[in-house]
Each structure stands twice: as C-alpha cells, then as structure tokens.
N, C-alpha and C positions, 0 to 999 in steps of 0.2 A: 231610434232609427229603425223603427220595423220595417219601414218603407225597404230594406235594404233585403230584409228577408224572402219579400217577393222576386229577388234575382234569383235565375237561372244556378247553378252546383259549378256549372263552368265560368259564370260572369262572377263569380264571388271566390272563387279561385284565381284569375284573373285580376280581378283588385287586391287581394292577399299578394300575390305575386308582385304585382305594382309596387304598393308600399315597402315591402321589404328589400324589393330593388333599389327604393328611393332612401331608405337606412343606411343600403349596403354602399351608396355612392356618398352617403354623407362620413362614413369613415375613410373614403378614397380623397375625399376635398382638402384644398390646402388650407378651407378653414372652416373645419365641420360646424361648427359656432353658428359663425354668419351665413352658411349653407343653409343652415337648422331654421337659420329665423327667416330666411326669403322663403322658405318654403312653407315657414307659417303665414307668413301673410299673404303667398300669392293664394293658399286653401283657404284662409280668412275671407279675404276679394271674392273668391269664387261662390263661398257659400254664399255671404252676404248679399250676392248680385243677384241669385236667385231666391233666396229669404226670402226678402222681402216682396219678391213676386207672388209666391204662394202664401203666406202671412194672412192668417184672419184673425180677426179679434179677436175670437174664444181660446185662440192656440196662442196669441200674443198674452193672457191672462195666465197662462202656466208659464210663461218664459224669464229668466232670469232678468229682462230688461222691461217686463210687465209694466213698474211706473213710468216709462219712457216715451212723451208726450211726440217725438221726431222719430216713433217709426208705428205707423197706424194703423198696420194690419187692416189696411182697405184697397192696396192695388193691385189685388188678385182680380177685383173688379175693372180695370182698365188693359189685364192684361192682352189682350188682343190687339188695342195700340202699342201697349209696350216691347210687343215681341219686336217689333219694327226696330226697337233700341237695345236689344242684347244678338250677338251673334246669334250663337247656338239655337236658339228660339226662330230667327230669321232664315237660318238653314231648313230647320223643323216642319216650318211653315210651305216653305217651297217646295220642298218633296212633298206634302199633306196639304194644301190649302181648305180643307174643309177644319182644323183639327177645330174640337170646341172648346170653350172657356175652360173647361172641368178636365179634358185632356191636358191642354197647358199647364194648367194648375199641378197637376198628376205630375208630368216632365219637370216642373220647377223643384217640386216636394222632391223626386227625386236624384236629381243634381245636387240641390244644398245637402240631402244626408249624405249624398257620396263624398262633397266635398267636407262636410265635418266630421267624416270616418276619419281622413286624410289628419286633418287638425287635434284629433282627439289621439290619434297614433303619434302624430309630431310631439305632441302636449306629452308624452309620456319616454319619448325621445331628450326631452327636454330635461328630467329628472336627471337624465343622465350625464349629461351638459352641465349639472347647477345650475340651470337658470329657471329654478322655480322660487319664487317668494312667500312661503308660507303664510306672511305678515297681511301682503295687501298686494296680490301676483296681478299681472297686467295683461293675463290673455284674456277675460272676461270683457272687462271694459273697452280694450280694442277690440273685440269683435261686435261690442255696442256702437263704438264707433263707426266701423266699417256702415253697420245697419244703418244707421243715420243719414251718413255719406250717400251710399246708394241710392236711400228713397230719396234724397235729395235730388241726385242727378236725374232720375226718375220722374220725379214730376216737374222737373225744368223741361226734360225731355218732351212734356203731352201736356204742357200749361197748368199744371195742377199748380196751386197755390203753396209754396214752400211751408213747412209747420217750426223753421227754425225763426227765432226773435230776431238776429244780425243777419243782415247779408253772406261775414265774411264767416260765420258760423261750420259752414261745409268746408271751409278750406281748411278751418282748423280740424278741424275732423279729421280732412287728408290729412294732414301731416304727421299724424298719430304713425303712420306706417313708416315714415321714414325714420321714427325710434326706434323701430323694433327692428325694420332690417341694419339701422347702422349700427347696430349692437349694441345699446346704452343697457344699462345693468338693470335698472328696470325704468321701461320704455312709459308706460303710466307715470312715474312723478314727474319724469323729464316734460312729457307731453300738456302734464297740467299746468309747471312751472310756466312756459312757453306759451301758453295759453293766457297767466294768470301777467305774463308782460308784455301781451300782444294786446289784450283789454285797453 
C-alpha cells in the first residue's frame, strides 16, 4: 500500500481518525460481531470494485489470486468505458472530463489501497472477536470472490465476454457476502457447501 504514503500528513491523519472512530462505534453496537462483519464486506466491495479497474497482469502475478482465470488483470484498458459504471469515477469524470487512462488508473490504484487499509484494520479487529480460523480463514477467498463478482459485473456492463464457465457462476460469488455478514462461523465452508448443492 505505498500508494497511501503519497497522502498529504493531514489526509493520513484523517484516515487514522476514520478507522478508529469506526472501532470505537463497533464497541458502542448492539452487536459488535455482525457490526465487524458488515463493515468487512462493505471495504471488501469497495476495494474489489476498484481492483479490478486498476489490475494489470504483472501485478495480478504477485497477488494471492495469481492462478485465478475470472479476474484478468486487463480492464484497466477499458476503463474510460467503465468509469460510466462506477459512481465515484463518474463524479471524477465530470468535474475533469479530460482525465486520462493512467489518471483513472492512478484514482482506482488509489481507492482499493484506501479501502484495504480499512479491511486489513478490520482483519485485526477481528482477532479480537475470535473470528479468525487459523486452519483455513475465509477473508482471503472472499475477497477472491468479491474480485470475480465485480469483473463480472464489469464486463456485462461494456459487452466484454464473461471469463466464468456457468451463467449462474457470479451469483454464486454474490452470495459469498451474505455469510459473512450473517455471521456464520466461518463464512468460506458454508459458502462452498451451498455452492457444492446448488451444482
């Protein structure tokens, strides 16, 4: 996350502040638990959605989902259609209508590390919780998930030809996130069961 390092003394003060505000209302919740886990997956979503915008193959080669044939690390090269199908990029746009390819890019790279600060601070929230599984833990694979899901939506979005075998392949993807925020113990075996009887 160097990209973070390039923030301003006050925008990184700023995000420090954020996060531990968002700590300090999960011990306020009536159920810090499932507080914990919405707020991982809405910062899972978040990065995910711009992942895969900034995503190139050489950086998909060092990432933990490297063999992962449904996320291609090639639609940084579309993204000037795809700003059209994320807000925050169509905001961007309108105030900047010149921005270029390597600008967007720049923006995306910078959203997903902001948002997997968010995820990696949760992730260590979550220690606190018990809900880590030493054995075979399910925030990995859910955020493979997530990746998946997005490119998917992604290039439905601008006609690009889906890289999943099934149709209903993306839905199952989604549903990964409704383990995790309904609080199942761990949201991964439930996710593959449900898969493996939805087959």
């Amino acid at each position: 996350m160097a990209i973070l390092a390039g923030f301003s003394e006050a925008r990184k003060q700023e995000i420090i502040g954020d996060f531990y505000g968002k700590v300090f209302a999960l011990t306020q919740a009536e159920n810090p638990f499932l507080t914990m886990r919405e707020y991982i997956a809405s910062y899972v979503c978040g990065y995910a959605s711009f992942q895969v915008l900034c995503l190139k193959e050489e950086e998909k080669k060092e990432a933990f989902y490297s063999d992962c044939p449904y996320i291609s690390g090639e639609l940084y090269r579309h993204i000037q259609k795809l700003s059209e199908h994320n807000e925050e990029l169509k905001k961007l746009k309108w105030k900047n209508n010149d921005l270029s390819t390597d600008e967007l890019v720049y923006f995306c790279n910078a959203r997903s590390a902001l948002h997997l600060y968010y995820v990696n601070g949760m992730n260590m929230v979550r220690s606190e919780l018990k809900d880590l599984d030493t054995g075979k833990d399910w925030l990995r694979p859910f955020i493979r998930s997530m990746l998946i899901w997005e490119e998917d939506i992604y290039r439905g979005k601008v006609e690009l030809p889906s890289l999943l075998p099934d149709s209903l392949d993306a839905l199952r993807h989604s549903t990964f996130m409704n383990m995790v925020t309904n609080g199942y113990e761990n949201p991964h075996y439930e996710w593959e069961m449900a898969c493996k009887n939805s087959a």
